[in-house]
C-alpha positions in Angstrom: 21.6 17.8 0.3 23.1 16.9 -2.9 22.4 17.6 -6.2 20.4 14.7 -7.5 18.8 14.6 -4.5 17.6 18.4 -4.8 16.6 18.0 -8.3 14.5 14.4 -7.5 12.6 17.2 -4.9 12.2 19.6 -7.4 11.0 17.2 -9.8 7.8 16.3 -7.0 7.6 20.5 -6.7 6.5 20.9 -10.6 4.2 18.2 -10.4 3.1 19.6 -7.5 2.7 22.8 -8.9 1.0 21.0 -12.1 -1.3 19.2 -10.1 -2.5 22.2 -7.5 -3.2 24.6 -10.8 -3.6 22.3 -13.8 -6.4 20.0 -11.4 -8.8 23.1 -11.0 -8.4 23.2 -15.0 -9.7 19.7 -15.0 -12.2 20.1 -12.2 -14.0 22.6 -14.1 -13.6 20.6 -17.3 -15.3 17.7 -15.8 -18.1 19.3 -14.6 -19.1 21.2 -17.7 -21.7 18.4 -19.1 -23.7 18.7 -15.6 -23.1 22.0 -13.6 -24.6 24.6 -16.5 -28.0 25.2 -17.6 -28.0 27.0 -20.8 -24.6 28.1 -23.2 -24.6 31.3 -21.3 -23.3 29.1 -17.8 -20.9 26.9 -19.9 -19.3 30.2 -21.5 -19.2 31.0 -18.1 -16.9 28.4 -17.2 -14.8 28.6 -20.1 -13.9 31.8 -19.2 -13.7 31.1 -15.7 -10.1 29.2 -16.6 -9.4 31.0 -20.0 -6.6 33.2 -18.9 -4.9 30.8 -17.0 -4.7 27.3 -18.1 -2.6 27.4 -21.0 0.3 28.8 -18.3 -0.9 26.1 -15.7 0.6 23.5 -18.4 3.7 25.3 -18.4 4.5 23.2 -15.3 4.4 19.7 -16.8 6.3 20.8 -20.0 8.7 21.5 -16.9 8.7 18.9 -15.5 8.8 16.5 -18.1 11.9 18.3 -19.3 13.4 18.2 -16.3 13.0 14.6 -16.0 14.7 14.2 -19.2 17.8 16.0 -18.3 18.6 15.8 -14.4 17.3 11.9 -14.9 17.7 10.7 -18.1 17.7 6.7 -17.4 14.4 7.3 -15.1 12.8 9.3 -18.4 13.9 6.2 -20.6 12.7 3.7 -19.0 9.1 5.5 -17.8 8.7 6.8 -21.1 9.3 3.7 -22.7 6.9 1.6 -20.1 4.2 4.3 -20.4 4.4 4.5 -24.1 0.9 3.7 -24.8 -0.5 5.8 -22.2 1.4 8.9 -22.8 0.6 8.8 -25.8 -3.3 8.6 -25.0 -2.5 11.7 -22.6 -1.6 13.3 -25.7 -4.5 12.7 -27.6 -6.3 13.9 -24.7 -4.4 17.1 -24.4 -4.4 18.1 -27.7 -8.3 17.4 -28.2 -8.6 19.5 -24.7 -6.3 22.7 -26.1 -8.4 22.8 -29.5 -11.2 22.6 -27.4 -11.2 26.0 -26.0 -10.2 28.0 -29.5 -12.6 26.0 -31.7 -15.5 25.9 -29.7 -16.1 29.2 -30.5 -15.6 29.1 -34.3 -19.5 28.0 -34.8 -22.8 28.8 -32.8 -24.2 25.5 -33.8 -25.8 23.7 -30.5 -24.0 20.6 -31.7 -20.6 22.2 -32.4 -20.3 23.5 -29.2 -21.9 20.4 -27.4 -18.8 18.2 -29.3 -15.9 20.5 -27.9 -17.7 20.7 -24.7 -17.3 16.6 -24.3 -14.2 16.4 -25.9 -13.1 19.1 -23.3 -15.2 16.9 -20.5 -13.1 13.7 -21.9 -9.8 15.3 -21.5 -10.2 16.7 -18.5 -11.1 13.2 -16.4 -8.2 11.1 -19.1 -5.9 13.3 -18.2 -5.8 12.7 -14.6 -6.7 9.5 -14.9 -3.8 8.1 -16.1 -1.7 10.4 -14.1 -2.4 8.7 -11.3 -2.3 5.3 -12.8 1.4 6.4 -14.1 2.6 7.7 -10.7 1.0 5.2 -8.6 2.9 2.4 -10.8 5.9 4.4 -9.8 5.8 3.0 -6.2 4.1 0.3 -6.9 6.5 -1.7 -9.2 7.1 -2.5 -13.1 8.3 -5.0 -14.9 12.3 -3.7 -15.1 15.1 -5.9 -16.2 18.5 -5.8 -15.0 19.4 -3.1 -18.1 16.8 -0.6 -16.8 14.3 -1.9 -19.6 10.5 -2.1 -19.2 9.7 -5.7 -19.7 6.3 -5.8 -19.6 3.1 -4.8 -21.4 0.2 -2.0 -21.8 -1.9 -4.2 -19.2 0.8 -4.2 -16.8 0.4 -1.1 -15.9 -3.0 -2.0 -14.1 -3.9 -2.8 -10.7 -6.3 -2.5 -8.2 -3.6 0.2 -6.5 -2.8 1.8 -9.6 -6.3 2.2 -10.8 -7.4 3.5 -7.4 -5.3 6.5 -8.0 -6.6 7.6 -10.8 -9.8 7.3 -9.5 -8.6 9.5 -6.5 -6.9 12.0 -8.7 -10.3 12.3 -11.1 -12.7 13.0 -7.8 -10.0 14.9 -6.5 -9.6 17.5 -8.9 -13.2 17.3 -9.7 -13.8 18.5 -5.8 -10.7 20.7 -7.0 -12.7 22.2 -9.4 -16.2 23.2 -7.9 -14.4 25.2 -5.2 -12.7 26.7 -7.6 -15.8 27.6 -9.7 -17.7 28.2 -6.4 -15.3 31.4 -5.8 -15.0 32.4 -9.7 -19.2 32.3 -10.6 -21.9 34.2 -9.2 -25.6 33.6 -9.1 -27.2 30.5 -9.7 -24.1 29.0 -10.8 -22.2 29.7 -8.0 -24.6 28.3 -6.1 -24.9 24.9 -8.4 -21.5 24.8 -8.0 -21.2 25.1 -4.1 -23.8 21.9 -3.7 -21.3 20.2 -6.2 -18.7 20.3 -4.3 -20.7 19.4 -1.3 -21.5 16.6 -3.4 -18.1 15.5 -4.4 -16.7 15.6 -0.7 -17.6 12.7 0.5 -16.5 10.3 -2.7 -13.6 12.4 -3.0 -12.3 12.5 0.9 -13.4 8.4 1.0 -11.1 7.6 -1.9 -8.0 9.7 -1.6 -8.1 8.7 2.1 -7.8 5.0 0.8 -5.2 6.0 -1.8 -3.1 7.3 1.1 -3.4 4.3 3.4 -2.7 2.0 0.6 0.6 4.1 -0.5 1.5 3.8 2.7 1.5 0.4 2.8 2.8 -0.3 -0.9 5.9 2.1 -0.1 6.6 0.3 3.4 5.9 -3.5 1.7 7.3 -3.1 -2.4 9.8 -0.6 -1.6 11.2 -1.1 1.7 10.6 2.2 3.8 9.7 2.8 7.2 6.3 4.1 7.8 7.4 7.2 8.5 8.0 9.6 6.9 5.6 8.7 4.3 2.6 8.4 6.6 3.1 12.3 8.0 2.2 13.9 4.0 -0.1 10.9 3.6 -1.9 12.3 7.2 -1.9 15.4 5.8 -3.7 14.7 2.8 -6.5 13.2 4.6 -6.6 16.3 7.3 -6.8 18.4 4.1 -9.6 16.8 2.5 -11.6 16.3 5.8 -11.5 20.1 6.3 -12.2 20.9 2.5 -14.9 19.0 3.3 -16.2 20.9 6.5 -15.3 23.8 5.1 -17.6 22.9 1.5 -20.5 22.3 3.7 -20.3 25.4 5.7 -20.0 27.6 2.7 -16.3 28.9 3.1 -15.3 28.5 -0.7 -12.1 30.0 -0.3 -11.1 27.8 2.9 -11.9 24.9 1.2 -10.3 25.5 -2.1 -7.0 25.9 0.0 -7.3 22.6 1.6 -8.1 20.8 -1.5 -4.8 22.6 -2.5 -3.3 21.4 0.1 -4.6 17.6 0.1 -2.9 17.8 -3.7 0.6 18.6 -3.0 0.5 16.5 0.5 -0.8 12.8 -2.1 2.2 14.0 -4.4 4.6 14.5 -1.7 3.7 11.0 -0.3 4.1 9.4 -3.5 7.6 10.8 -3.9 8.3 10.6 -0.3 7.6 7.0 -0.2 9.6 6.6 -3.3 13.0 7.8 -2.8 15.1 6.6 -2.8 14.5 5.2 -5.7 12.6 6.7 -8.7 10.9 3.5 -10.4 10.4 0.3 -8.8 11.2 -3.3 -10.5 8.3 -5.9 -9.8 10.9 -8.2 -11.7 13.4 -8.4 -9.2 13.8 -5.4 -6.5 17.7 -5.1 -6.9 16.8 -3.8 -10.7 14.6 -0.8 -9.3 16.2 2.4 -10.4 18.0 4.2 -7.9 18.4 8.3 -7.7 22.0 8.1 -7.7 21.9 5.8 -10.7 19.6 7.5 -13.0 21.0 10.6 -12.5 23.1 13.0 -14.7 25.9 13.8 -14.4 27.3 16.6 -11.4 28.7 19.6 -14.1 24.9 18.5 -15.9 22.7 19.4 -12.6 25.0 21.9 -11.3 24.2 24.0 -14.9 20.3 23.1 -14.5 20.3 23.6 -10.9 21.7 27.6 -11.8 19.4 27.7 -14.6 16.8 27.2 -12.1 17.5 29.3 -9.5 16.8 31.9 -12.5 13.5 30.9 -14.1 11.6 29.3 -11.5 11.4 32.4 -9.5 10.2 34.1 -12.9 7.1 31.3 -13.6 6.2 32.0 -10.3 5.7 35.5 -10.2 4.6 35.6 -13.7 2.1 33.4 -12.9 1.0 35.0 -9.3 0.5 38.5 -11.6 -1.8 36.3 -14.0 -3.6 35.4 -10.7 -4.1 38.5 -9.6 -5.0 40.1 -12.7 -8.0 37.9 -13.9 -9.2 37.4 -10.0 -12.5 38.4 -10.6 -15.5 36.8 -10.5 -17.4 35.5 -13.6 -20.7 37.1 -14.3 -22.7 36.7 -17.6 -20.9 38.5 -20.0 -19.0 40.7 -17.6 -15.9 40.4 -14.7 -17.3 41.7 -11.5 -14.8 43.4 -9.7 -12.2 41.9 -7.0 -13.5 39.2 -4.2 -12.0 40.1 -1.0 -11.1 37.0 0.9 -14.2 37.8 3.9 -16.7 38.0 1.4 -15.9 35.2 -1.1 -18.8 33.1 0.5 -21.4 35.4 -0.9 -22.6 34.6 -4.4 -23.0 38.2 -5.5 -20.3 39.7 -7.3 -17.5 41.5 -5.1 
C-alpha cells in the first residue's frame, strides 16, 4: 500500500470515527423537541452528551484538514462545489455549539425552548447534508477537464443524493435513542427505548435502500465491480437488522453497537465504491479526479503520515479515558454510578 492510498483510507477512518461519535451527538439532538416531558428530562439529555461532544468534533476538524493537505486538488474542487452547503453546515454548527453554553444563561421557558430547536435544527442539517455531500461523491458532479466544479447549488440534488441524507438523519436518530436508552434512567430511559423501537424500522428500510442504490451507482457511474463494495454495503444492512432485533428485545448496549457498526460499514461503502477515484465528473468520466492525481506530494504524506502515527493514537486514547470517565448514567440531577455491560437493559441506575 502506498502512501496516497493509505492516507485516502485514513481519510474514510476520521469520518468514520466522526460519524460513529458525532451521530449519537445528533441522535440525541434530534430527539430533544419530542422524547422529554418537562426541563428536568431535556437537562437530562444535555448532559447526557456534555462531556463529550465538543471532542467528538475533533474528528471532522481532522478530517477536513487532512483532506486539505494529503489531497489538496480533491479539497479544491469539493470545497468549491459544496460552497453553499458547507457553508449552511456552518451555520448549523455554530448555532448547535452556542446552543449548549447559552441555553443555560436564562431560565425563561422561551429562552430555553429557542436553543433547544436551534440545537434540534442542527442536529438533523448537519447530517443531512453530509450525506447529500458524500453521496454526490460517487454519484458524479459537474467537473471540467481543469478539476473545476461547473455546475450549480441545485446540482448537487438527486433522488440518490437526497436519499442519503435522509438515511444519515434516521440513522443517527436510531443512533441516538440507543445511546440515550443506556445513558437515562426511569421514565426516560424507557421513552427512549420505545424510540428507538420506533425509529428501527424507517431507519433499517432507508439505509438498506441507500446501500443497494450505492451499490449500483458505484458499479454504473464509476465503473467498479460489485464487489467489493457490496460486502460493507451487506454489512450495513446485517448491522441495522440486528440493531433492530436487538431494540425490540431490550439489549440497549447490543444495539447501540450495531448501529455503530451499520455507520462505519455505509461509510466504508461509499469510500469503497469510490476509489479509485475521490470525486466523480458527471461532465465527462475521464475528468473524475483520481487518487493518484489529487494527491500531495510523497516527502508531503510521508511527514503527515509520521505525524499521524503520533497523534492519532493520542485522540484515541484521550478520547476512550473521556469515555470511561463520564460512563455513568444520567439521573435527575445526579450520575448514578457505572453500568456494567449485563445490566445495561435495566432502567435503574447501575
Amino acid at each position: 500500500m502506498n502512501l496516497q492510498i493509505l492516507w485516502f483510507c485514513l481519510i474514510a477512518f476520521f469520518w468514520s470515527g466522526y460519524f460513529v461519535l458525532e451521530g449519537f451527538d445528533f441522535g440525541v439532538g434530534m430527539l430533544l423537541p419530542f422524547l422529554p416531558r418537562g426541563e428536568e428530562e431535556r437537562s437530562e439529555m444535555f448532559r447526557s452528551i456534555g462531556p463529550v461532544w465538543d471532542g467528538n468534533e475533533v474528528w471532522l476538524v481532522v478530517a477536513g484538514a487532512a483532506t486539505f493537505a494529503a489531497f489538496p486538488s480533491w479539497y479544491g474542487t469539493m470545497f468549491s462545489g459544496f460552497y453553499l452547503a458547507l457553508l449552511f453546515v456552518l451555520v448549523l454548527l455554530i448555532l448547535r455549539v452556542v446552543s449548549f453554553e447559552w441555553r443555560d444563561k436564562g431560565d425563561k421557558a422561551r429562552w430555553r425552548r429557542v436553543w433547544m430547536w436551534a440545537n434540534a435544527v442542527g442536529s438533523a442539517g448537519i447530517p443531512l447534508v453530509w450525506g447529500v455531500a458524500l453521496a454526490d461523491l460517487i454519484y458524479g458532479l459537474p467537473i471540467d477537464s481543469g478539476g473545476d466544479y461547473t455546475g450549480n447549488f441545485w446540482d448537487l440534488f438527486s433522488a440518490y443524493s437526497v436519499l442519503g441524507g435522509v438515511a444519515f438523519v434516521l440513522l443517527f436518530a436510531f443512533h441516538g435513542a440507543g445511546y440515550l436508552a443506556l445513558r437515562t434512567s426511569g421514565d426516560l430511559y424507557e421513552r427512549a427505548r420505545r424510540a428507538a423501537r420506533a425509529l428501527a424500522v424507517p431507519a433499517i428500510a432507508v439505509g438498506a435502500a441507500f446501500m443497494i442504490w450505492t451499490v449500483v451507482v458505484a458499479v454504473d457511474r464509476n465503473h467498479k465491480d460489485v464487489f467489493p463494495p457490496v460486502l460493507p454495503a451487506v454489512i450495513a444492512i446485517v448491522a441495522l437488522l440486528l440493531a433492530g432485533y436487538f431494540a425490540y428485545r431490550g439489549r440497549n448496549d447490543l444495539g447501540f453497537a450495531m448501529t455503530a457498526i451499520a455507520t462505519l460499514a455505509a461509510v466504508a461503502t461509499l469510500f469503497t465504491g469510490l476509489y479509485p477515484r475521490v470525486m466523480v465528473s458527471s461532465t465527462s468520466f475521464g475528468n473524475s479526479l483520481t487518487v493518484s492525481g489529487a494527491a500531495s506530494v510523497h516527502y508531503t504524506l510521508a511527514v503527515m503520515s509520521v505525524v499521524a502515527l503520533v497523534l492519532v493514537p493520542v485522540i484515541l486514547l484521550y478520547q476512550s479515558w473521556n469515555y470511561y470517565v463520564f460512563r455513568a448514567r444520567i439521573t435527575g440531577s445526579e450520575l448514578s454510578a457505572p453500568v456494567p455491560a449485563q445490566s445495561a437493559t435495566h432502567p435503574g441506575p447501575g
